[in-house]
C-alpha positions in Angstrom: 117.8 81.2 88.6 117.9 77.7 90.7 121.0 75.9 89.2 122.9 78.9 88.2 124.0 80.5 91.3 127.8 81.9 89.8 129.9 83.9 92.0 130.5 86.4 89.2 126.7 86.7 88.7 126.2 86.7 92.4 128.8 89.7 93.0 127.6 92.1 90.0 123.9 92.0 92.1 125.5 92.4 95.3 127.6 96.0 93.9 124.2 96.5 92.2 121.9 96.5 94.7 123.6 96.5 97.8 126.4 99.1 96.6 129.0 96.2 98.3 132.6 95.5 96.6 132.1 91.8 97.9 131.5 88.8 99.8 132.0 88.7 103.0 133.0 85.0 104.2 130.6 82.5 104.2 128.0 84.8 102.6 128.6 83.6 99.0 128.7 80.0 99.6 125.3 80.4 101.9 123.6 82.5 99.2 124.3 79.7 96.7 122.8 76.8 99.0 119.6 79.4 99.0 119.1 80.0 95.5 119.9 75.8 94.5 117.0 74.9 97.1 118.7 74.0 99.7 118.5 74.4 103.6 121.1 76.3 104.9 122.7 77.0 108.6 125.0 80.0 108.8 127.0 80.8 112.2 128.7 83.5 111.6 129.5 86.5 114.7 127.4 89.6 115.1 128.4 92.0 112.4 129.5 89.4 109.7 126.2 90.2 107.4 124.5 87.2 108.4 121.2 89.1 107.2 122.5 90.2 104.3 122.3 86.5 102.9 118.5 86.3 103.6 118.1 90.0 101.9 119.9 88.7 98.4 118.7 85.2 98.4 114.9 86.9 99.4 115.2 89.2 96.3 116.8 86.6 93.7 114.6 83.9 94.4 110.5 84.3 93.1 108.2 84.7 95.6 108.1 86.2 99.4 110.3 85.4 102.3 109.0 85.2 106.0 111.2 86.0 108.8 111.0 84.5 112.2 112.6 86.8 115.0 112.4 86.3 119.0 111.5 89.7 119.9 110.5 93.3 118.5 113.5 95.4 119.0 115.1 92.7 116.1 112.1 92.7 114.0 112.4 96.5 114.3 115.7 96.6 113.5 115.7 93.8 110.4 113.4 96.7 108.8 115.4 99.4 109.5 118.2 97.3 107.6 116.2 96.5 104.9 114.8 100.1 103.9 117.9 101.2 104.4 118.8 99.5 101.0 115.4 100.7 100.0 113.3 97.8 99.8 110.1 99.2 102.2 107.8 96.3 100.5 108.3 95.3 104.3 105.5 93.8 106.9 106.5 93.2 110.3 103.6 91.5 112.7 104.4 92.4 116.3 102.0 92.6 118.9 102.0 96.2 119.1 101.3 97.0 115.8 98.1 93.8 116.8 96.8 95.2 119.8 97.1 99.2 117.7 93.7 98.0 116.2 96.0 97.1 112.6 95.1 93.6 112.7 92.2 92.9 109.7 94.8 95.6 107.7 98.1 94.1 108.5 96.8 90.4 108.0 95.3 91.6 104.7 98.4 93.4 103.9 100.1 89.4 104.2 97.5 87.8 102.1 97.9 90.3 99.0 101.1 89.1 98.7 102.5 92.6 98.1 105.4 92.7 100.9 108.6 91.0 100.0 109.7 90.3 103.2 107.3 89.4 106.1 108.7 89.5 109.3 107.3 87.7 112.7 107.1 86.3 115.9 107.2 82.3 116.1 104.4 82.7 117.7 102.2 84.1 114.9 102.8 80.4 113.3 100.6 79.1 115.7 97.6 81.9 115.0 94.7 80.6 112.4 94.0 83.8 111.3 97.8 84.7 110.4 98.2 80.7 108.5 95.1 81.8 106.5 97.1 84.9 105.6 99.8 82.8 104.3 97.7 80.2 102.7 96.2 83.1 100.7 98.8 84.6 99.9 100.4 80.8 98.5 97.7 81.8 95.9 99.5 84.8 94.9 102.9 83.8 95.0 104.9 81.7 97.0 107.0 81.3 100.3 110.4 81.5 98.7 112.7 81.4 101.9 111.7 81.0 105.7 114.5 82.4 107.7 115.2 81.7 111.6 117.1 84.6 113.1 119.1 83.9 116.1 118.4 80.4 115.5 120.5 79.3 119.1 116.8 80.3 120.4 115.1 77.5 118.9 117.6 75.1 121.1 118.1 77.6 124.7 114.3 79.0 124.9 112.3 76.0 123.3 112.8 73.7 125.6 112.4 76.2 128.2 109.3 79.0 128.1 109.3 79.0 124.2 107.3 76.2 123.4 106.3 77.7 119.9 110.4 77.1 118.7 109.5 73.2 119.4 109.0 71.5 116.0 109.4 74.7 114.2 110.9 72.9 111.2 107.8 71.1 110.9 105.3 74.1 111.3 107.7 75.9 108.3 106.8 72.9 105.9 103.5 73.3 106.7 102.5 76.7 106.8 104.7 78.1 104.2 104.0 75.0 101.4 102.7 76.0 98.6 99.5 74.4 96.2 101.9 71.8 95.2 103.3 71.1 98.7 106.6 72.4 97.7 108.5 74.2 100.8 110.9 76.6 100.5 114.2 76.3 102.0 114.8 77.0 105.7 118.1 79.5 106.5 118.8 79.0 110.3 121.1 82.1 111.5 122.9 82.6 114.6 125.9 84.3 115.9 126.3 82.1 118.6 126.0 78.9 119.7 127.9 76.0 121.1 128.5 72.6 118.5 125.8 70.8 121.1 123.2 73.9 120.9 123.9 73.6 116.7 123.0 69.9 116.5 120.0 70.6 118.2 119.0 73.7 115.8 119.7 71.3 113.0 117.7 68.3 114.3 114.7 70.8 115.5 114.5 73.0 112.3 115.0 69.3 110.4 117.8 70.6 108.6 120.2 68.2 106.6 123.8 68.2 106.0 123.5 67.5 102.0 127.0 69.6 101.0 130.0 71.0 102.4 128.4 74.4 102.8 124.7 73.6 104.5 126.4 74.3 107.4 128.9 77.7 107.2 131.2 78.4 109.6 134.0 81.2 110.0 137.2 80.7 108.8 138.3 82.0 112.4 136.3 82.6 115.2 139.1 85.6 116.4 137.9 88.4 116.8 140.6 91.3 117.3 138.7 94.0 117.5 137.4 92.4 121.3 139.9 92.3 124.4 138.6 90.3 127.4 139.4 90.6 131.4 138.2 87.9 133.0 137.6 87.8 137.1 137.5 84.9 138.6 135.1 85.3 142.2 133.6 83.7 144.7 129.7 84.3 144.9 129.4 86.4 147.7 132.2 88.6 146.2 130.3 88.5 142.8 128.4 92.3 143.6 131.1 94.0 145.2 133.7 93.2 142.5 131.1 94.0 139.3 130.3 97.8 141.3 133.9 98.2 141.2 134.6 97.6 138.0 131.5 99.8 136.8 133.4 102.6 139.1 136.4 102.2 137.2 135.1 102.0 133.7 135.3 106.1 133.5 139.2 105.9 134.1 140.0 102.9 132.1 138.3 104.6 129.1 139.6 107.7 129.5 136.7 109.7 129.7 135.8 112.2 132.7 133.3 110.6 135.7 131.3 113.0 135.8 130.0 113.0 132.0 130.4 109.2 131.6 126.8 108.0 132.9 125.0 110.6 130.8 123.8 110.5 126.8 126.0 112.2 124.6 124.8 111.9 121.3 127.0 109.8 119.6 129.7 110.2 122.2 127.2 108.0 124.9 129.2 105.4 126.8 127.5 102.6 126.3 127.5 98.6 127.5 125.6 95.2 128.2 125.3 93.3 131.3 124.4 90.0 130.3 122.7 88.0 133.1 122.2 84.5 134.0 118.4 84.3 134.4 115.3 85.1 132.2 114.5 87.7 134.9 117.6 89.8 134.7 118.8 88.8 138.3 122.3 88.2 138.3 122.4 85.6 141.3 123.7 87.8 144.3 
């Protein structure tokens, strides 16, 4: 309960429920700002258990937690995660379940209070019909957590084509108060983002710094399991140079050319080209 977060306490649940030995770093001290009330920031890098923090604080604390994700595929995948611990009390709002005809069902479903974990677009913040869900189910039970995955989004796409990030701090309070006008605490999470891009999540999702741990960081931010080759370029030589190193990719891995570029089950080569635009163009 509030007040009486120990670590001891804390680590029989998580080998309970979660079948973990223990904490990984920063999740304890996270968990603890969660269950005392507090807002919380964690940056912590992709594969660190960043959700895992929402998952134990969502179950411990009373009440229902509401998720805020940029796009499907992570919505999708933050319920694969959590029925994969077996908690399917799960809603996520996207608009393709929406446009499937599901909407008087799913928005019922959010009223009844019955899912533990509500999962959404910021966007569906904004909708009447979907705060009327959420002010019914305040009748229920309660908002117990509002967590902003990939929070860095709130700071790169709101002031850009996101408007609905703007102010989202504010639109938490509101929507997710409950009779009394008590809001739950806000966990912002993100696996990266520069100490400028932070500030701004902090001031946007109006998060303060009341303890040494509302804002968790790594111990390190090395990561040994990357290796890096950088290529310095000039523009017109950006093209050439990233076709070549595509062509090369089957050697330098050790893996025949002519399977490379095809699925292979588990054995698919696989990568990311990350962009500089919204529209995937990489500036060539």
């Amino acid at each position: 309960r509030p007040g009486n977060a120990r670590p001891e306490v804390l680590r029989v649940l998580l080998q309970s429920v979660f079948a973990k030995r223990d904490f990984r770093d920063g999740q304890c001290e996270a968990i603890t700002e969660l269950l005392e009330g507090r807002d919380c920031a964690v940056l912590l890098p992709t594969g660190a258990g960043k959700s895992l923090i929402y998952q134990f604080a969502g179950l411990c604390l009373p009440g229902r937690t509401v998720v805020i994700d940029p796009i499907i595929a992570l919505i999708e995948d933050q319920v694969e995660s959590l029925r994969g611990y077996g908690i399917d009390r799960v809603t996520a709002i996207s608009s393709d379940r929406l446009q499937d005809g599901d909407r008087r069902a799913i928005l019922e479903e959010v009223a009844s209070g019955d899912p533990l974990f509500v999962l959404i677009a910021p966007e569906r913040l904004q909708t009447p019909d979907f705060r009327s869900a959420l002010t019914q189910m305040s009748a229920v039970t309660s908002v117990n957590l509002a967590v902003v995955d990939e929070a860095h989004c709130v700071s790169e796409w709101g002031h850009q084509f996101r408007t609905s990030y703007l102010g989202l701090g504010g639109v938490i309070r509101q929507t997710c108060a409950d009779a009394t006008k008590t809001r739950p605490p806000i966990l912002a999470l993100t696996g990266t983002a520069s100490r400028a891009v932070l500030r701004d999540v902090l001031f946007q999702l109006e998060i303060e710094e009341r303890t040494e741990h509302t804002l968790v960081r790594p111990s390190t931010f090395d990561r040994p399991e990357l290796s890096f080759d950088v290529r310095v370029v000039q523009p017109l030589e950006a093209e050439p140079t990233l076709k070549g190193l595509l062509r090369a990719l089957p050697g330098r891995l050790g893996r025949p050319g002519a399977r490379f570029w095809f699925p292979a089950g588990r054995e698919t080569c696989s990568g990311i080209v990350f962009c500089r635009t919204v529209d995937g163009s990489r500036g060539v």
